[in-house]
N, C-alpha and C positions, 0 to 999 in steps of 0.2 A: 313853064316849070313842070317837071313830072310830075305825075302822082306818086307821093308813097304808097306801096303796098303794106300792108294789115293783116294779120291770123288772127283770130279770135280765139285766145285759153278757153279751153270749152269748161275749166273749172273754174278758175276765178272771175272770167269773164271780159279781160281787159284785153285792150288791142296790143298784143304781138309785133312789132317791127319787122318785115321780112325785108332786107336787106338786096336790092338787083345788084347783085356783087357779077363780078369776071367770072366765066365758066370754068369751076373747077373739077374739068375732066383729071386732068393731074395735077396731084400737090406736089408741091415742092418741099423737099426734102434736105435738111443739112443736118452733117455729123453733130454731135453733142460735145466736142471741144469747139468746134464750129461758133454753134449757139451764145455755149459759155462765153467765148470769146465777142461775140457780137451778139447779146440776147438785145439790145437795142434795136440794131439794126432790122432783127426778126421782125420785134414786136412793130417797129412802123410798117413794116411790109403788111402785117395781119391788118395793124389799125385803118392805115392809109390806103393800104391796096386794094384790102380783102380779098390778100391771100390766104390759105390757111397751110403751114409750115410743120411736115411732121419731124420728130428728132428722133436720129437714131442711132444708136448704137453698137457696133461692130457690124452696122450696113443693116440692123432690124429697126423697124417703127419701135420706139416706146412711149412715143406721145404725140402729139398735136396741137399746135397751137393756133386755134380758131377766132374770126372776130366773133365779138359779143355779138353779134345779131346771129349769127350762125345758131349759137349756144339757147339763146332765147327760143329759135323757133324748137329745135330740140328737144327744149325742156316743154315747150305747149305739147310736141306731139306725145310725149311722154307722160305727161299728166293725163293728153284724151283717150289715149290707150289705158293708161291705171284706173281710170273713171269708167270706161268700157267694160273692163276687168271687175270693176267693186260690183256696177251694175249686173251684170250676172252673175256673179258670187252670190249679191241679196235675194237674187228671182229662185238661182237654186237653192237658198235655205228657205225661201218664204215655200219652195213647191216640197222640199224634202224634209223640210223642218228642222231644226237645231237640239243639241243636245244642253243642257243646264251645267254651266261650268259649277258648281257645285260637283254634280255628277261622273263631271270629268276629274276634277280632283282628287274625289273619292276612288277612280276606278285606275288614276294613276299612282294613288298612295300619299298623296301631296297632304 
């Protein structure tokens, strides 16, 4: 039996699913009458395949239809990058100090 693979949400802290899907050098791509007309058949290709299917319109991307583990890992890396982000936001106010929303108020006319 494989091992499942695991990401750890660096913010909430739970294990992440990362999905050993098919290399998806390229997506495959159907018109958006296409879709319409078989959004079934898409959605098993994402579920079962793990492919992921962009939809496009007059020949442009407008969307993507991704499996959920795709999406999951995604959203952790997104959170560990905003957590990154907060984390030095707070070091530069704790080094530069903060202004009193009071004072911001006052000085926007609020």
């Amino acid at each position: 039996m494989a091992k499942k693979k695991a990401m750890r949400d660096k913010v909430t802290g739970r294990l992440v699913p990362v999905k050993a899907s098919p290399k998806h050098a390229a997506v495959a791509s159907v018109g958006a009458v296409e879709f319409r007309q078989g959004v079934s058949a898409v959605l098993s290709r994402v579920e079962y395949g793990g492919e992921r299917v962009a939809v496009t319109r007059h020949g442009k991307p407008v969307a993507v239809v991704v499996p959920l583990e795709d999406l999951e890992v995604l959203e952790a890396m997104e959170d560990a990058l905003d957590l990154k982000e907060a984390k030095k936001a707070l070091a530069e106010a704790r080094k530069r100090g903060t202004v009193p929303w009071e004072q911001v108020k006052k000085e926007l006319g609020l």
